[in-house]
C-alpha positions as CSV (number, residue, x, y, z in Angstrom):
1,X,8.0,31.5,-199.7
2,X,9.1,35.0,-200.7
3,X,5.4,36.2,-200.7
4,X,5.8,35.8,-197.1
5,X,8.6,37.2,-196.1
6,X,7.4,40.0,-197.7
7,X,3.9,40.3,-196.1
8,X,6.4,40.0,-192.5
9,X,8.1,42.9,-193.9
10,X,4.6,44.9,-194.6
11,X,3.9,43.9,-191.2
12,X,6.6,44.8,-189.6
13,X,6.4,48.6,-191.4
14,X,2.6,48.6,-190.1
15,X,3.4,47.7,-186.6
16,X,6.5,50.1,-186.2
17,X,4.3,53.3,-187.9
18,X,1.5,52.6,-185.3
19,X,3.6,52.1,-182.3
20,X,5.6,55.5,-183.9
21,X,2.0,57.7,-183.9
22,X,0.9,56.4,-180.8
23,X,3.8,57.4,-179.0
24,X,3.1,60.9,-180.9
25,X,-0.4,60.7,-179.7
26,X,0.9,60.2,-175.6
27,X,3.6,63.4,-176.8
28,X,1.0,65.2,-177.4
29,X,-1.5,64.5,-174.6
30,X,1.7,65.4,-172.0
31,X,1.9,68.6,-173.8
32,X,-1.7,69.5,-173.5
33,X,-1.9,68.5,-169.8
34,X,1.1,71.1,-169.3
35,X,-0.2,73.0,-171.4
36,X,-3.5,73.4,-169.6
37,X,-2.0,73.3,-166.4
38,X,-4.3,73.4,-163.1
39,X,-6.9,75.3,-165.0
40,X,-7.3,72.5,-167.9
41,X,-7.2,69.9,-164.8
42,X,-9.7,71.6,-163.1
43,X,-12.0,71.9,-166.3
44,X,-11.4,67.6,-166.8
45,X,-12.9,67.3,-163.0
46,X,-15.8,69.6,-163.5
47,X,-16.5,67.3,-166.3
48,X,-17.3,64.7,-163.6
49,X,-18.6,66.7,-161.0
50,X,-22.2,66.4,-159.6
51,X,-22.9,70.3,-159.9
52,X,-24.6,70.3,-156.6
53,X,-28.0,69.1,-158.5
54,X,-28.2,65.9,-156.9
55,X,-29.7,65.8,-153.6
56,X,-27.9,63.7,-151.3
57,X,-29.1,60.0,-150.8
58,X,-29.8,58.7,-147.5
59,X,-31.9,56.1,-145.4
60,X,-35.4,57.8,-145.9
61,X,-34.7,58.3,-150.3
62,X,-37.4,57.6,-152.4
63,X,-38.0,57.9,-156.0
64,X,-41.2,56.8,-158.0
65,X,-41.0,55.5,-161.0
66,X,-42.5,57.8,-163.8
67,X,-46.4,55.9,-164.3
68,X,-46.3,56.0,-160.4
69,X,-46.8,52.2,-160.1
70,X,-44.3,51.7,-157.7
71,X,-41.5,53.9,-154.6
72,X,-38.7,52.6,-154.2
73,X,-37.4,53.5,-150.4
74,X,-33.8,53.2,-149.0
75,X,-34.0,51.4,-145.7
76,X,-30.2,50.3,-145.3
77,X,-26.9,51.9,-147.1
78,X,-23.4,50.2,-146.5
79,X,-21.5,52.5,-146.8
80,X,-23.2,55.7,-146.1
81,X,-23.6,57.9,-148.2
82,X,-22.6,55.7,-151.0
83,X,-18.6,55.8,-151.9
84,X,-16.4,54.3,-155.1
85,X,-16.4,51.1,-155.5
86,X,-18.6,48.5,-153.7
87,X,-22.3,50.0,-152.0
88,X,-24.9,47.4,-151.1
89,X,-28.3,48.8,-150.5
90,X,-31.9,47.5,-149.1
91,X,-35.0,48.3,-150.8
92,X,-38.6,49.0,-149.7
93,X,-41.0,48.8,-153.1
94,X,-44.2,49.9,-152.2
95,X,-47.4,50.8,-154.5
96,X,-49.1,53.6,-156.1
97,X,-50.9,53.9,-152.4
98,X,-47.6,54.1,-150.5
99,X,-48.2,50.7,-149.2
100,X,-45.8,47.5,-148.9
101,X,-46.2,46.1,-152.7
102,X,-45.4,42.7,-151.4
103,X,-46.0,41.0,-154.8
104,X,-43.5,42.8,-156.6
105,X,-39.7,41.9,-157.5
106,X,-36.7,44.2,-158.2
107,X,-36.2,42.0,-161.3
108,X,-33.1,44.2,-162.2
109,X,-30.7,46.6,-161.2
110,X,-27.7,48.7,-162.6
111,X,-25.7,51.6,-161.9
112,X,-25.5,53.2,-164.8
113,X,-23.2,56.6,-165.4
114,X,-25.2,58.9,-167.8
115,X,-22.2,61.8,-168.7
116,X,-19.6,58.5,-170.0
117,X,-22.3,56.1,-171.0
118,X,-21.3,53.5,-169.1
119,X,-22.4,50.9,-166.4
120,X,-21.0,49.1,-163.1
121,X,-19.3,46.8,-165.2
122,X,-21.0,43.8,-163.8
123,X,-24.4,43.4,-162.6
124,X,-25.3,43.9,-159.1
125,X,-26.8,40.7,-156.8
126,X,-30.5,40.7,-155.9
127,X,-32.0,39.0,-153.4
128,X,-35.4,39.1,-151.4
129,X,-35.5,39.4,-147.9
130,X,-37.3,38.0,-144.9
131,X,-40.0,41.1,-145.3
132,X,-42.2,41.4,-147.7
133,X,-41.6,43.7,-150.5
134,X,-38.1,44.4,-149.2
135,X,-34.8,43.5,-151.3
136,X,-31.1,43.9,-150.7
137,X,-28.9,45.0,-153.7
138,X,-25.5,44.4,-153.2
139,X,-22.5,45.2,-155.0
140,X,-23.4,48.2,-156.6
141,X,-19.8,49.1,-158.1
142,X,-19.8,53.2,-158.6
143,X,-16.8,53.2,-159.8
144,X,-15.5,56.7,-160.2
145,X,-16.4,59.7,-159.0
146,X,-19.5,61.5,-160.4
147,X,-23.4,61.1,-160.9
148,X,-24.4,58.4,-161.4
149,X,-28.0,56.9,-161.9
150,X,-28.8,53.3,-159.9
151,X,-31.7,52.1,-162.0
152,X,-34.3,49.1,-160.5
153,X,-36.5,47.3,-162.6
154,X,-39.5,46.2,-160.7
155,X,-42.5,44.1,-162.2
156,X,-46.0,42.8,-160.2
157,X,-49.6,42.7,-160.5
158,X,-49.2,47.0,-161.4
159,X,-47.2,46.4,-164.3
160,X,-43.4,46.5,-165.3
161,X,-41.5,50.2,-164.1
162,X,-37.7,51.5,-164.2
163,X,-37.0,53.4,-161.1
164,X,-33.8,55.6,-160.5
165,X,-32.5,56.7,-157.7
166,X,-29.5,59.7,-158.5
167,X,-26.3,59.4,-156.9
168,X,-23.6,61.7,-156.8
169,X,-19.9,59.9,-155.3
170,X,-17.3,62.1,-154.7
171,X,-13.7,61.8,-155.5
């Protein structure tokens, strides 16, 4: 018994230094930020900003996947241009040829943001529609502001490619 009541009191030591550093870590993160002032705070948002190299996507985008197997083209955007949160999109796949590639699937998708390393944080829904080679994505969750890539993974009778469309949401 009085091995454990001492382990509670190495606990309770533990506990008590972490919750004292960690409340010197937030002291020091207030300091910074006033510290910094609007010039530190406009620094953080340039961290996220698109830098003007991403071209604006629209009904009419395309990108081609990097063998050329297959286009991806944007027929329908909700909202438009894409905003935070939820986006739902309709795809046109076509082939190498620029026409309809009505045996292939958009097996995959994900918004993915390349500066954090992080993703939608769930997987966007999929489904065919009544055209061939046509496919809506919906709930494409871009999350915060900033570029972000929305990657589809298409397979058919050209092969397997990863096409990625670049997308810049403002704050």
């Amino acid at each position: 018994m009085r091995q454990r009541e001492g382990n509670v009191g190495v606990t309770a030591i533990l506990v008590g230094a972490a919750l004292v550093a960690c409340g010197e870590r937030a002291d020091r993160r207030r300091a910074d930020a006033a510290r910094l002032g609007a010039a530190g705070a406009m620094a953080m948002a340039e961290e996220h900003a698109c830098d003007g190299e991403i071209e604006p996507i629209a009904i009419g985008s395309r990108t081609t996947g990097p063998e050329g197997r297959y286009t991806a083209e944007l027929l329908a955007l909700a909202p438009g241009p894409p905003q935070k949160f939820r986006n739902d999109w309709r795809v046109r796949i076509l082939d190498e040829d620029g026409e309809i590639a009505d045996d292939a699937d958009v097996v995959e998708a994900e918004p993915f943001m390349v500066a954090h390393r992080h993703d939608g944080l769930f997987a966007p829904e999929i489904s065919s529609s009544d055209l061939p080679g046509e496919f809506n994505v919906d709930n494409l969750n871009l999350w915060m502001g900033g570029p972000w890539e929305v990657r589809l993974w298409i397979e058919g009778s050209a092969g397997a490619e990863r096409l990625v469309f670049d997308v810049c949401i403002e704050d």
